[in-house]
PQR file with spaces between the fields and no chain letter, atoms N, CA, C, O and H, PARSE charges and radii, in Angstrom:
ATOM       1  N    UNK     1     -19.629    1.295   28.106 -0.4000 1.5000
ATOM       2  CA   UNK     1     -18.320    1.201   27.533 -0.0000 2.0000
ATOM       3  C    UNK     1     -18.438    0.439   26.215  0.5500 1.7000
ATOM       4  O    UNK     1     -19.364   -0.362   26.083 -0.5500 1.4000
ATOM       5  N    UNK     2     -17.510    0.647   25.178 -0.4000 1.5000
ATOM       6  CA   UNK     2     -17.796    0.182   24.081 -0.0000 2.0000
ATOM       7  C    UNK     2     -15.702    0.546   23.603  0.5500 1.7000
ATOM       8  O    UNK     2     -14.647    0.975   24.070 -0.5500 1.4000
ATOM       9  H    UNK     2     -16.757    1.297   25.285  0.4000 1.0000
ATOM      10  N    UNK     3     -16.433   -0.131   22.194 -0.4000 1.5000
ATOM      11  CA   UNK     3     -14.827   -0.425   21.317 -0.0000 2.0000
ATOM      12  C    UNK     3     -15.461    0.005   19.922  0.5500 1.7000
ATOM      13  O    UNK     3     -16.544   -0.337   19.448 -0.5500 1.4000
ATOM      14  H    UNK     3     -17.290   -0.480   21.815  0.4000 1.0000
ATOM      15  N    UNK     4     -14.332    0.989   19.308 -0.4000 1.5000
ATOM      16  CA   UNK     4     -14.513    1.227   17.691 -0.0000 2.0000
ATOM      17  C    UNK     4     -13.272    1.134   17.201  0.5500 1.7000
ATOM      18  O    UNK     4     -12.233    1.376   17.815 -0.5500 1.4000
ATOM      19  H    UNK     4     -13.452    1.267   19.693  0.4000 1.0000
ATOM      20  N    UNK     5     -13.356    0.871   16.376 -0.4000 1.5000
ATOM      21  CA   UNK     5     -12.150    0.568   15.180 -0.0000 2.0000
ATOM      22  C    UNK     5     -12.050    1.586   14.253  0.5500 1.7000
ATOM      23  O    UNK     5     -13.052    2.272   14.055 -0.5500 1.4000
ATOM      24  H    UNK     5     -14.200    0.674   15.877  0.4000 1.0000
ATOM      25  N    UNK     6     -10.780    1.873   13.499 -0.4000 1.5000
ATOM      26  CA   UNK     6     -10.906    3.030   12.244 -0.0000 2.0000
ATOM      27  C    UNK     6     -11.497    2.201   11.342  0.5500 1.7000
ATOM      28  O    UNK     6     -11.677    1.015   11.620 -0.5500 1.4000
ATOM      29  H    UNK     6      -9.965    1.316   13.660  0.4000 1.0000
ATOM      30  N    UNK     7     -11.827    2.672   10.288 -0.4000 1.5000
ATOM      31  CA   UNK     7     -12.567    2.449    8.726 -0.0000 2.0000
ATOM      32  C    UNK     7     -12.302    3.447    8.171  0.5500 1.7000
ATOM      33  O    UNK     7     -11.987    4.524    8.677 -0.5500 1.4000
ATOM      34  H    UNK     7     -11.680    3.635   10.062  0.4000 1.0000
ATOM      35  N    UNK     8     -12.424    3.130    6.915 -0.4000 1.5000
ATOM      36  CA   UNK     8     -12.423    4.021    5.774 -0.0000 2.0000
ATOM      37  C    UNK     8     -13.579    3.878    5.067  0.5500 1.7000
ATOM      38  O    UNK     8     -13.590    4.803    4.255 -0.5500 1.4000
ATOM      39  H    UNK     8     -12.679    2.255    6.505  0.4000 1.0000
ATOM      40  N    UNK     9     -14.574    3.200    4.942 -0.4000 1.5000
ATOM      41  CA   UNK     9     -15.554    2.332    4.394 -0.0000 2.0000
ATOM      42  C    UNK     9     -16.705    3.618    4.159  0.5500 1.7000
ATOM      43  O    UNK     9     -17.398    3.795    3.158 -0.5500 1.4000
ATOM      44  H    UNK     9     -14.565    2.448    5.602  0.4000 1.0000
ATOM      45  N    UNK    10     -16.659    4.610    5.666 -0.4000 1.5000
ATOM      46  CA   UNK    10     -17.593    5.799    5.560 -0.0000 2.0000
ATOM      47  C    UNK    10     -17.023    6.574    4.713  0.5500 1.7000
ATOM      48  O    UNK    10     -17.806    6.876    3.812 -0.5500 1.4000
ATOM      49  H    UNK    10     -16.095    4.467    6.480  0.4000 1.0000
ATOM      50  N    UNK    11     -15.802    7.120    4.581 -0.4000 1.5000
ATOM      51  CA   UNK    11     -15.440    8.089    3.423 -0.0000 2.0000
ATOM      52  C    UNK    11     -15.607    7.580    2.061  0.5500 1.7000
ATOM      53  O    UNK    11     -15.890    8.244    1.064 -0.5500 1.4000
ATOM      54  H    UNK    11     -15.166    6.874    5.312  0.4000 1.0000
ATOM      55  N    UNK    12     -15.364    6.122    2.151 -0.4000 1.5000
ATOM      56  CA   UNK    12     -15.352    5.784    0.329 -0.0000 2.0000
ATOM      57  C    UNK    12     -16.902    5.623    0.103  0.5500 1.7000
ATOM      58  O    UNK    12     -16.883    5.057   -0.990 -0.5500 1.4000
ATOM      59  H    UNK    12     -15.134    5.582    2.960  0.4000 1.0000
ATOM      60  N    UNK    13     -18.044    5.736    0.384 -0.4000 1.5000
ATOM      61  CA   UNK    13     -19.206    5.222   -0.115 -0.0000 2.0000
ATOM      62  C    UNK    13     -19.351    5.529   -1.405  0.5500 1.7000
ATOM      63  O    UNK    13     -19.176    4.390   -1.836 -0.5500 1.4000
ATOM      64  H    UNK    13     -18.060    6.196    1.272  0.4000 1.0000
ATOM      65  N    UNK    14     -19.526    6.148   -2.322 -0.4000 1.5000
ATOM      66  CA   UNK    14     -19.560    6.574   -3.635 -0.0000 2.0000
ATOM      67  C    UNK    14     -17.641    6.270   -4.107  0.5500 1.7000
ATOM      68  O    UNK    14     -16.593    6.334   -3.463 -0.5500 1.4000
ATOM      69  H    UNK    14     -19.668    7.074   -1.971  0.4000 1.0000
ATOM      70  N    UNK    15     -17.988    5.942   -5.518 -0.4000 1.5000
ATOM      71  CA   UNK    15     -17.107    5.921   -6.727 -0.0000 2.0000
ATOM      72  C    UNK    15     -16.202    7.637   -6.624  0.5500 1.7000
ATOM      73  O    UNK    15     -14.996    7.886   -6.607 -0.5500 1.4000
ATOM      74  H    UNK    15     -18.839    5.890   -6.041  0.4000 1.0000
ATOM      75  N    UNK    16     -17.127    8.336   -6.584 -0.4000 1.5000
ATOM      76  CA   UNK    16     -16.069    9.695   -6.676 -0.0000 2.0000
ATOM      77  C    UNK    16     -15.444   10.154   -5.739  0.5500 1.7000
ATOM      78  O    UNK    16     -14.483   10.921   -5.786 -0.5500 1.4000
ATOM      79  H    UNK    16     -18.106    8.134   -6.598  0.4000 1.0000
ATOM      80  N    UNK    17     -16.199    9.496   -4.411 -0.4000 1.5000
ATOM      81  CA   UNK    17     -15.517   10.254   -3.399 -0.0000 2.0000
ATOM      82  C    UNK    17     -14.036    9.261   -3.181  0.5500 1.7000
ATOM      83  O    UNK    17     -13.104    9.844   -2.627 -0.5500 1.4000
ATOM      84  H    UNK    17     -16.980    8.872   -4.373  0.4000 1.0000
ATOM      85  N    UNK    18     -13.865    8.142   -3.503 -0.4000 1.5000
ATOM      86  CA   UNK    18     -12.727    7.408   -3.845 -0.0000 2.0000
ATOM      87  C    UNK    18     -12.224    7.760   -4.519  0.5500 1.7000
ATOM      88  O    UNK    18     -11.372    8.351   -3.855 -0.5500 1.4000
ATOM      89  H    UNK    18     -14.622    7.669   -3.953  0.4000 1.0000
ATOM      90  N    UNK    19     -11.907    7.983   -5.817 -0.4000 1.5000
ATOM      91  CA   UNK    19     -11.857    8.726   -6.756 -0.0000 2.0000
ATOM      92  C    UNK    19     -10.798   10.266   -6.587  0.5500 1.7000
ATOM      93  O    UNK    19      -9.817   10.825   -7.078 -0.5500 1.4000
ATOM      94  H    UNK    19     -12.599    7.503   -6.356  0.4000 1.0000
ATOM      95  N    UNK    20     -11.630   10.372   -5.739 -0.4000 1.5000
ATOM      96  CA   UNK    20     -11.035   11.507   -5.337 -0.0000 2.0000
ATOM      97  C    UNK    20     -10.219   11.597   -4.269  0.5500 1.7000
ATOM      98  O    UNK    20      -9.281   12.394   -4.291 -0.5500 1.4000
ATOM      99  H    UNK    20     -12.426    9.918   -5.340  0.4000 1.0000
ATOM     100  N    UNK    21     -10.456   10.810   -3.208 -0.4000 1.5000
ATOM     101  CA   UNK    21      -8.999    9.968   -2.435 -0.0000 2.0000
ATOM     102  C    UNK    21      -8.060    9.906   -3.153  0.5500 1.7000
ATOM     103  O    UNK    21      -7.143   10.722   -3.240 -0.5500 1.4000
ATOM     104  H    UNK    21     -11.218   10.163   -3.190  0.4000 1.0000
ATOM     105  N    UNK    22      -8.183    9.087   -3.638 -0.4000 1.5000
ATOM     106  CA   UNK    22      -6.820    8.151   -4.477 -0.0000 2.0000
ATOM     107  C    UNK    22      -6.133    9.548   -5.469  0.5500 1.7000
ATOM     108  O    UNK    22      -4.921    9.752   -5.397 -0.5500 1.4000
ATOM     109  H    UNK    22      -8.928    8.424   -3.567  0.4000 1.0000
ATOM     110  N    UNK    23      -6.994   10.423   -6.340 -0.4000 1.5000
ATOM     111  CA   UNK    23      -6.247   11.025   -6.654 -0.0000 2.0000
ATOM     112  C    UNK    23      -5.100   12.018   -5.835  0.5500 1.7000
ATOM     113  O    UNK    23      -3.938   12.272   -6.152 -0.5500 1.4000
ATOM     114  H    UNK    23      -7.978   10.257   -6.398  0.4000 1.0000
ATOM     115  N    UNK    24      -5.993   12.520   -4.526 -0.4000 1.5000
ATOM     116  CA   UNK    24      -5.220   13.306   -3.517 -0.0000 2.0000
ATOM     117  C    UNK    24      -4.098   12.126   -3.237  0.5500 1.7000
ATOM     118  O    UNK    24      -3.019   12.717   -3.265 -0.5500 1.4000
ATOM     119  H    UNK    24      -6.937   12.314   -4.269  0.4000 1.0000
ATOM     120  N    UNK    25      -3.913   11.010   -3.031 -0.4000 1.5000
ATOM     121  CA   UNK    25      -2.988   10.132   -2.978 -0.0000 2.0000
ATOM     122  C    UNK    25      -2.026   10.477   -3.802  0.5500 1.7000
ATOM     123  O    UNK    25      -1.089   11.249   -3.597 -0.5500 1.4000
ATOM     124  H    UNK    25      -4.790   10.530   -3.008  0.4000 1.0000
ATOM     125  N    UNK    26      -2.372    9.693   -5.025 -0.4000 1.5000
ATOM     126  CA   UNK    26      -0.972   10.264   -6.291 -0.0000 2.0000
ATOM     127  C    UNK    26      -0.465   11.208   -6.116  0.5500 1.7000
ATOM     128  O    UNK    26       0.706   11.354   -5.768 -0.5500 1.4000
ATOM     129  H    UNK    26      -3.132    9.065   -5.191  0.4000 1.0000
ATOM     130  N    UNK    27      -1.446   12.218   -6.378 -0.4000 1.5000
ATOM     131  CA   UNK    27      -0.642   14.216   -6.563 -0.0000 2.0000
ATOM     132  C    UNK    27       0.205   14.152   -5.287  0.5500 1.7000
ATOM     133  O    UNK    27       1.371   14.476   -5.511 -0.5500 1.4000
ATOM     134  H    UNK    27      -2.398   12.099   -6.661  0.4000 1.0000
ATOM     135  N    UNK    28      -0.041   13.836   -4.045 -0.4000 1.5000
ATOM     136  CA   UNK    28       0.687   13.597   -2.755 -0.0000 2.0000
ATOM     137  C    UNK    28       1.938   12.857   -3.154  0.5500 1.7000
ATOM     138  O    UNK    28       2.821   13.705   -3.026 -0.5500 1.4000
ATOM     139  H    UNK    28      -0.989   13.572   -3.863  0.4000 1.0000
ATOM     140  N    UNK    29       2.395   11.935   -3.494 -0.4000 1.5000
ATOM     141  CA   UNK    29       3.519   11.206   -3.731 -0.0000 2.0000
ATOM     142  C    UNK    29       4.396   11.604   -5.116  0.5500 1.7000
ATOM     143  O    UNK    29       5.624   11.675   -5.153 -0.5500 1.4000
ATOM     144  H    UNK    29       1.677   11.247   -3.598  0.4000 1.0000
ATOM     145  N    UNK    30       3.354   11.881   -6.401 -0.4000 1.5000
ATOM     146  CA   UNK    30       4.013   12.555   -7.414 -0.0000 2.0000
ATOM     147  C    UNK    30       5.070   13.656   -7.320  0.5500 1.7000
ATOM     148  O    UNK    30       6.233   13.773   -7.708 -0.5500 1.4000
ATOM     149  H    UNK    30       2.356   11.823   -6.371  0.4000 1.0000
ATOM     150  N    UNK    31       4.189   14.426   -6.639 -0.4000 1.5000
ATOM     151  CA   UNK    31       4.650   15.906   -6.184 -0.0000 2.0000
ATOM     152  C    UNK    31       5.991   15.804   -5.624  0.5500 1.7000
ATOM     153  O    UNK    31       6.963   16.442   -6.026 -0.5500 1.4000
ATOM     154  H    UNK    31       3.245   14.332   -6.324  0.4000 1.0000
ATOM     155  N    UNK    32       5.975   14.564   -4.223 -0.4000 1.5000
ATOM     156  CA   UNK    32       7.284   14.562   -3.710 -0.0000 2.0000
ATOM     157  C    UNK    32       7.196   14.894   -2.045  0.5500 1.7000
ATOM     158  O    UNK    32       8.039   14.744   -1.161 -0.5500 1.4000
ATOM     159  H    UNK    32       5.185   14.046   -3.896  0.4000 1.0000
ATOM     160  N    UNK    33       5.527   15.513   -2.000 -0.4000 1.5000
ATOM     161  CA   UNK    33       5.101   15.741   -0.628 -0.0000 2.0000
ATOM     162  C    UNK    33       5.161   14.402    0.100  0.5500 1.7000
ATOM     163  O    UNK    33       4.976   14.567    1.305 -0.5500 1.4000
ATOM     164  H    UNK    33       4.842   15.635   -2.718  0.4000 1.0000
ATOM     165  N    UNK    34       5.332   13.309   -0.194 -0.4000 1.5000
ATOM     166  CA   UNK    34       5.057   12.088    0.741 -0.0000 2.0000
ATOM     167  C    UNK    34       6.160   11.329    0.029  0.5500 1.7000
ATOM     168  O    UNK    34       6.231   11.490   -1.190 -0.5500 1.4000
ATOM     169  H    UNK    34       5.483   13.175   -1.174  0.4000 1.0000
ATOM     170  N    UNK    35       7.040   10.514    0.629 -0.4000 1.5000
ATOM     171  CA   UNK    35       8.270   10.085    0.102 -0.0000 2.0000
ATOM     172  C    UNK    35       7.913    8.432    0.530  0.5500 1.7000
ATOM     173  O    UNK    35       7.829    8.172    1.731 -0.5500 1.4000
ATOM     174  H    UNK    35       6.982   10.383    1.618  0.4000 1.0000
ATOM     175  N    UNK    36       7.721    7.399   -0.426 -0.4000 1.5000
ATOM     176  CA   UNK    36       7.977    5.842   -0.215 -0.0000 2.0000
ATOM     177  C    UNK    36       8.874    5.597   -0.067  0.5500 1.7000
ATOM     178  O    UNK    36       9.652    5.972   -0.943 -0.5500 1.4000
ATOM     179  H    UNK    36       7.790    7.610   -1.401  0.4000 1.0000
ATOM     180  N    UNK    37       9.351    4.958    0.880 -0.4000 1.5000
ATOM     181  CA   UNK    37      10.556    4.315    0.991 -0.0000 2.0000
ATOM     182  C    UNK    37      10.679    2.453    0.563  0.5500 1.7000
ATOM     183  O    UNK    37      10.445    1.541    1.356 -0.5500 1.4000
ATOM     184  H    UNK    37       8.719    4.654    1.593  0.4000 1.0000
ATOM     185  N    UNK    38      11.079    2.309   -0.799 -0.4000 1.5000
ATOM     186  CA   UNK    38      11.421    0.972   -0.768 -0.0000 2.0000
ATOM     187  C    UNK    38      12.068    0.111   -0.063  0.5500 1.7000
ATOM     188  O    UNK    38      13.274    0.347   -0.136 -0.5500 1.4000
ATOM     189  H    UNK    38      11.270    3.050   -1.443  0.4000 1.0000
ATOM     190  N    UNK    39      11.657   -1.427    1.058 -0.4000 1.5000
ATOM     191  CA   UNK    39      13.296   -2.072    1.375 -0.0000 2.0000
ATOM     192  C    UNK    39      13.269   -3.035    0.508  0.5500 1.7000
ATOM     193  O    UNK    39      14.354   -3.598    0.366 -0.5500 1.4000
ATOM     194  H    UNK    39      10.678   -1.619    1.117  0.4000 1.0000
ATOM     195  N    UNK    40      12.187   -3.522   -0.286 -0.4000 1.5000
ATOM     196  CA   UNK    40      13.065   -4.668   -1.025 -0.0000 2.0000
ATOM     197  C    UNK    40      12.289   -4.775   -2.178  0.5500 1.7000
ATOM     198  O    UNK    40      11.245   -4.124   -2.215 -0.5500 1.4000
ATOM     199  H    UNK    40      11.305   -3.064   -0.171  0.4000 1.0000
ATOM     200  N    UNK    41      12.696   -5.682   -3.410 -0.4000 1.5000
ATOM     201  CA   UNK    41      11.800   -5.568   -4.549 -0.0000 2.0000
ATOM     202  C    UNK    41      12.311   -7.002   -5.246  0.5500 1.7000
ATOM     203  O    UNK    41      13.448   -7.470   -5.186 -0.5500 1.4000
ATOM     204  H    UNK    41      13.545   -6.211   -3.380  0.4000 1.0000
ATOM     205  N    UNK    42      11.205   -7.535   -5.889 -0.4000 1.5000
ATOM     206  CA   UNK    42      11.320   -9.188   -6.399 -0.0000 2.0000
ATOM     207  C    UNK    42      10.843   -9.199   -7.371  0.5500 1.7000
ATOM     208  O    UNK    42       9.710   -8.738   -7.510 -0.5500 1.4000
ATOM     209  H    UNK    42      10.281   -7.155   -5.938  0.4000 1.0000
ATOM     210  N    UNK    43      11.644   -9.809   -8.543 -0.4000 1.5000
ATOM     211  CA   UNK    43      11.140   -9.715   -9.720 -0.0000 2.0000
ATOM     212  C    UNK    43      10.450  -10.669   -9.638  0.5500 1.7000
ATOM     213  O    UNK    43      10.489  -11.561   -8.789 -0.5500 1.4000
ATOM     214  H    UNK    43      12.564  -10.184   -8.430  0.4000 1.0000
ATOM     215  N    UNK    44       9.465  -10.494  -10.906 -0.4000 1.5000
ATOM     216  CA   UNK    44       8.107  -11.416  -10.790 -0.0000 2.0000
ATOM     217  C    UNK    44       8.572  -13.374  -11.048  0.5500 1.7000
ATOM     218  O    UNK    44       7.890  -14.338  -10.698 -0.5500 1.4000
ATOM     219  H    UNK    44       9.433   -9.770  -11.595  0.4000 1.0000
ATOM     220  N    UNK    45       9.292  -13.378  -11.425 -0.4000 1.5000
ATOM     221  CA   UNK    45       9.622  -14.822  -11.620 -0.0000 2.0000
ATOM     222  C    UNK    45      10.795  -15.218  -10.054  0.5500 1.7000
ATOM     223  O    UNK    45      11.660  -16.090  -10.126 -0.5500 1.4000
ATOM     224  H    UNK    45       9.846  -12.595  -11.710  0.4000 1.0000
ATOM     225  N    UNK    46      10.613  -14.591   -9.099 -0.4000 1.5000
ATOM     226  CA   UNK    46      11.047  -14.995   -7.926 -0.0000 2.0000
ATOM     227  C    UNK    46       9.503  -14.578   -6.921  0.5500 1.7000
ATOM     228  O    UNK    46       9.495  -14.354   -5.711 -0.5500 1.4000
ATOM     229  H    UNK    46       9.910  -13.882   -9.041  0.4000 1.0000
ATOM     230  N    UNK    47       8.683  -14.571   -7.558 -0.4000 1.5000
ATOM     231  CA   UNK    47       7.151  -14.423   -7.027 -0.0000 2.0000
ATOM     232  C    UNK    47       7.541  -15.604   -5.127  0.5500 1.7000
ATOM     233  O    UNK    47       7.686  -15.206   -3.971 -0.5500 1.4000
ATOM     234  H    UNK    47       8.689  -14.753   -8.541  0.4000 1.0000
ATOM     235  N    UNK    48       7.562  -16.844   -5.649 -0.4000 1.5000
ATOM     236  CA   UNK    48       7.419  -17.547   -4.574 -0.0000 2.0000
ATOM     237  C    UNK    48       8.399  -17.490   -3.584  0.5500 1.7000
ATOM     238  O    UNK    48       8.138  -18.049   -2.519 -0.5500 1.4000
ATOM     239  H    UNK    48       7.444  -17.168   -6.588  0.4000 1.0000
ATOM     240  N    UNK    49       9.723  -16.799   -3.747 -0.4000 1.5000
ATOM     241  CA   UNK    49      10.476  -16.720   -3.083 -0.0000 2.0000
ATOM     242  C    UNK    49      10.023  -15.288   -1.678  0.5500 1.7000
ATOM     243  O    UNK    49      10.239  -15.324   -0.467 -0.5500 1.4000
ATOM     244  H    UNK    49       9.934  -16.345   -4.613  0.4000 1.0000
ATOM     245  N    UNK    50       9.234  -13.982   -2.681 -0.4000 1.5000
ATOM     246  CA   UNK    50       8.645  -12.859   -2.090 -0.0000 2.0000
ATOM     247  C    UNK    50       7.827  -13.578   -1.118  0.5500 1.7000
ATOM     248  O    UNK    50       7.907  -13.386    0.096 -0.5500 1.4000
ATOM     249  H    UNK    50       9.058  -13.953   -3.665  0.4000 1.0000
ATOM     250  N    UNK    51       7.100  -14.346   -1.634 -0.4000 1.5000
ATOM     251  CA   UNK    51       5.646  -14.878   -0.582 -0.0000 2.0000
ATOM     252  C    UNK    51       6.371  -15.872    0.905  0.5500 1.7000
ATOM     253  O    UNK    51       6.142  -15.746    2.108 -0.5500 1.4000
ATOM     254  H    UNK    51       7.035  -14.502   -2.619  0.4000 1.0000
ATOM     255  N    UNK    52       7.369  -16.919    0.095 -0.4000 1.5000
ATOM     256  CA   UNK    52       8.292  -16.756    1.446 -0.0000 2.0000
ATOM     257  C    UNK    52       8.953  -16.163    2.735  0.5500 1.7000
ATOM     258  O    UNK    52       9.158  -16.298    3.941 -0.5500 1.4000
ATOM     259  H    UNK    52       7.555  -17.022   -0.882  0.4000 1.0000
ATOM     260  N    UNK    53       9.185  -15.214    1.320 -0.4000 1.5000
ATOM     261  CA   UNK    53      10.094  -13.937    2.730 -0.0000 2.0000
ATOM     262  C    UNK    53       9.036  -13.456    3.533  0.5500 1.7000
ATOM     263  O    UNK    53       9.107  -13.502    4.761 -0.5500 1.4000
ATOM     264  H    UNK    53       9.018  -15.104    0.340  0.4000 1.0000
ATOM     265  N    UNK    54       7.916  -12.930    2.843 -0.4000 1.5000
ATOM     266  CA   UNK    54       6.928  -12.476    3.556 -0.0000 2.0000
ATOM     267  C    UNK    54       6.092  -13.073    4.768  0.5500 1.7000
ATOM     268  O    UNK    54       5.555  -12.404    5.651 -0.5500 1.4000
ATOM     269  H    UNK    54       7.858  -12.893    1.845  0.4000 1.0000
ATOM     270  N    UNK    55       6.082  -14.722    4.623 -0.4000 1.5000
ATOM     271  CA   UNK    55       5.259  -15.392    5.286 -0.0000 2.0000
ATOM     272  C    UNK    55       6.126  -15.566    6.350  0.5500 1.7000
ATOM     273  O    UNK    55       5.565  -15.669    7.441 -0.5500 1.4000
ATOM     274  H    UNK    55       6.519  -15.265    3.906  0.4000 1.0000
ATOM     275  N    UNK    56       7.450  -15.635    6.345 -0.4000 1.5000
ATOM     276  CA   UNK    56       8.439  -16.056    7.494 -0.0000 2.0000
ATOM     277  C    UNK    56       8.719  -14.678    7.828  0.5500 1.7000
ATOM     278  O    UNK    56       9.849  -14.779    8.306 -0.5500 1.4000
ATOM     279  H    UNK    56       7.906  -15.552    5.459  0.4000 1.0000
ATOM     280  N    UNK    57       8.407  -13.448    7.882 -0.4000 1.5000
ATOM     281  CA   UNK    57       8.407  -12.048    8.518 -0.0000 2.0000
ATOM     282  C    UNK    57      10.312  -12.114    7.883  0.5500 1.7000
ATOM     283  O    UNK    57      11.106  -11.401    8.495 -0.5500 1.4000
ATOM     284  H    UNK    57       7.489  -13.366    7.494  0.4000 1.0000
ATOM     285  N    UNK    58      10.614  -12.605    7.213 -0.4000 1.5000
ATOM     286  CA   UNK    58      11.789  -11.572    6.995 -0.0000 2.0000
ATOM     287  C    UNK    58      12.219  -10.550    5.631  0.5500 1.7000
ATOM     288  O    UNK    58      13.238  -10.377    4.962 -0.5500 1.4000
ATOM     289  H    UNK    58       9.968  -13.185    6.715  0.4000 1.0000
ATOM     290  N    UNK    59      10.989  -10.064    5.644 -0.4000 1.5000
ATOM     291  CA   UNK    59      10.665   -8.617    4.893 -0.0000 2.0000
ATOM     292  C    UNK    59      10.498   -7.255    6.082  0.5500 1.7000
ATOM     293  O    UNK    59      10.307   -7.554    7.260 -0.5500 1.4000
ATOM     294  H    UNK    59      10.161  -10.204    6.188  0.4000 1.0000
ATOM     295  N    UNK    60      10.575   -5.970    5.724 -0.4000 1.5000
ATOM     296  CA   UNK    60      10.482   -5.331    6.406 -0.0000 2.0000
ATOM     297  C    UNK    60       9.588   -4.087    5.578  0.5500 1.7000
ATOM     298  O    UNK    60       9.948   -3.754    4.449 -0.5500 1.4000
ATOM     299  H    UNK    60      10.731   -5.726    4.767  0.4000 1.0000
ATOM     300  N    UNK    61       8.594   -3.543    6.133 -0.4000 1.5000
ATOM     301  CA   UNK    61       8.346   -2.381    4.749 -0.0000 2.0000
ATOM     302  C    UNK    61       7.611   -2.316    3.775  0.5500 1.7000
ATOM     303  O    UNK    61       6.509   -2.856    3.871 -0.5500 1.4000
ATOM     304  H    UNK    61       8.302   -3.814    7.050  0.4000 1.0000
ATOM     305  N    UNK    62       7.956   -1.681    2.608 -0.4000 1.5000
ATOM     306  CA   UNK    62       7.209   -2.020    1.169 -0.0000 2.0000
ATOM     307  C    UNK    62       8.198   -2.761    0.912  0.5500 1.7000
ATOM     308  O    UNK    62       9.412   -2.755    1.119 -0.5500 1.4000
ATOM     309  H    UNK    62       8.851   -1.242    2.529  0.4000 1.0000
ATOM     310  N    UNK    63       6.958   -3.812    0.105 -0.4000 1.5000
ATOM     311  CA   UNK    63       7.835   -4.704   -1.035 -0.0000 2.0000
ATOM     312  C    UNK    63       7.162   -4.813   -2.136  0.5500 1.7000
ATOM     313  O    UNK    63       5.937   -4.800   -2.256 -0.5500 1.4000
ATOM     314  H    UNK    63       5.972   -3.817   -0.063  0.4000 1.0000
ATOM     315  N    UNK    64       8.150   -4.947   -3.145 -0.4000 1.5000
ATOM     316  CA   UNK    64       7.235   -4.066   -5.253 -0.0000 2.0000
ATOM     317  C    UNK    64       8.021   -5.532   -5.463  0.5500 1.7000
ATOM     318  O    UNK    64       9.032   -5.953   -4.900 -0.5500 1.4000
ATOM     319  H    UNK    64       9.145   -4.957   -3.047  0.4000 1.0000
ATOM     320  N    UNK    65       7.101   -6.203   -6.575 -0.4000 1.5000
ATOM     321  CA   UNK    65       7.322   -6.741   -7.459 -0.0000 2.0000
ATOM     322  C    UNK    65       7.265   -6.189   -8.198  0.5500 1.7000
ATOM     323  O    UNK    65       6.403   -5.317   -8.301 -0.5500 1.4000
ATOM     324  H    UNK    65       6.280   -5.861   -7.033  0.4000 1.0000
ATOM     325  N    UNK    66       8.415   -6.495   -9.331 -0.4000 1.5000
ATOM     326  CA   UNK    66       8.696   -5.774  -10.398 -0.0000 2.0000
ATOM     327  C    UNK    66       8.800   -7.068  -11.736  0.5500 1.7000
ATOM     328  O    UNK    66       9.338   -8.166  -11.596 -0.5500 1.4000
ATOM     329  H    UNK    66       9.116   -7.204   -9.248  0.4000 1.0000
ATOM     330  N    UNK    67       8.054   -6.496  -13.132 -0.4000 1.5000
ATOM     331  CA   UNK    67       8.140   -6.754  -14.364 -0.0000 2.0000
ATOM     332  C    UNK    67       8.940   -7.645  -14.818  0.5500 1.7000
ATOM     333  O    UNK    67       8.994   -7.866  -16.028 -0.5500 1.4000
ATOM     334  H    UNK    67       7.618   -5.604  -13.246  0.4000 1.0000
């Protein structure tokens, strides 16, 4: 009996084959085929307030700092 975990570590070994992930990523979300859902977003000069919310779990989701 034994235990494995997922990785990604075997698909990325080379620069291109990442590369080439990440682009199938973008074109995936660009396109509109994969939809992000934002719940919250902190502008960068409320930085410590984000790391708050985050550390006390009352974030939910993605969270974008923004510019």
């Amino acid at each position: 009996m034994y235990v494995t975990r997922q990785t990604l570590f075997t698909h990325m070994s080379t620069r291109e084959n990442t590369q080439a992930m990440a682009d199938d990523l973008f074109e995936a979300v660009t396109s509109g085929k994969v939809k992000i859902h934002i719940d919250q977003t902190y502008p960068l000069e409320k930085i410590a307030q984000a790391h708050m919310d985050l550390e006390a779990r009352k974030t939910t989701g993605c969270t974008i700092i923004t510019l």
